[in-house]
C-alpha angles and dihedrals in degrees: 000000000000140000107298109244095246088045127082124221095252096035076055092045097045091058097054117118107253123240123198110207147180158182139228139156144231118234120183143154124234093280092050105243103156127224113241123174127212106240101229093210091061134357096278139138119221150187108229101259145095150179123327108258108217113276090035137106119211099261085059091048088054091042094049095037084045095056093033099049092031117021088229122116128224138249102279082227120062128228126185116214101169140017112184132175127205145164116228121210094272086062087249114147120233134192124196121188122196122213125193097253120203124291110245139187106263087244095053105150119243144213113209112194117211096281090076139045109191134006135202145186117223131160108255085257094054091041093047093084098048103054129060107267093243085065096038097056088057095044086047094049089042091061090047093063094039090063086040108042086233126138119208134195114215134195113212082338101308126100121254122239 
C-alpha cells in the first residue's frame, strides 16, 4: 500500500478517494441523561461536534465543536465510544467518531452558539423518539460503552460482526 512507481506522492494522493470526517462528544450526568442540542438552521437534535478543520484529529474537532457549541470543556484524556463509517447519498465516505464527553449537573449551564437554539438532557429512552433510528442506535450504543468502558466500531450505525 505505497505510492506506484510511475506515479508521484501528490499525483497518489490526488487519486485517493476523499473522507469527510468528524468529531463530537458525549456529555451526560450521573443518571445518564445526555446533552443534545436543537440545531437553529432545521428541526434536528444534535451531540455537540462537527467536522475535522485541517491540522486537527478528531479528539481536537470534538474538543473545539464542544467548547464552541456548548461552553463546556472536555474530559483532558480522550476517550474514544464509538467509531462508526458510513457512505452519504453523494457516495462520499464518512467517518464519526464519538468521545466520552464530561459529566456534567443536570442543570450545567450552556452556551449555545449560533448554530443552535435550545438544548436538553434526556435518558436514551426518552431521546429515542425524538431523533431519526439511524442516530439513536449510535447514541444508544454509545451509552452503552460508556457504562461499560467499551469502545465499539459501526458500520452505518450497526456494529460489525
Amino acid at each position: 500500500m505505497g505510492v506506484h512507481p510511475q506515479m508521484s506522492r501528490a499525483a497518489w494522493l490526488a487519486s485517493r478517494p476523499r473522507i469527510v470526517a468528524a468529531g463530537s462528544s458525549l456529555v451526560y450526568d450521573v443518571d445518564y441523561r445526555i446533552l443534545l442540542l436543537h440545531a437553529s438552521w432545521k428541526d434536528e437534535w444534535q451531540l455537540p461536534g462537527g467536522t475535522h478543520d485541517v491540522g486537527e484529529d478528531l479528539w481536537q474537532t470534538a474538543v473545539r465543536e464542544t467548547f464552541e457549541e456548548t461552553g463546556l470543556p472536555m474530559p483532558t484524556t480522550p476517550r474514544l465510544l464509538v467509531l462508526d463509517w458510513t457512505m452519504n447519498p453523494e457516495g462520499v465516505a464518512e467517518v464519526w467518531a464519538l468521545f466520552q464527553g464530561s459529566l456534567v449537573e443536570s442543570d450545567v449551564p450552556v452556551r449555545l452558539s449560533d448554530e443552535h437554539d435550545r438544548w436538553r438532557m434526556l435518558t436514551v429512552r426518552e431521546w429515542t423518539p425524538l431523533l431519526p433510528p439511524y442516530r439513536a442506535r449510535v447514541l444508544t450504543t454509545a451509552v452503552d460503552m460508556l457504562r461499560s468502558g467499551g469502545c465499539i466500531y459501526l458500520k452505518e450505525g450497526e456494529p460489525v460482526a
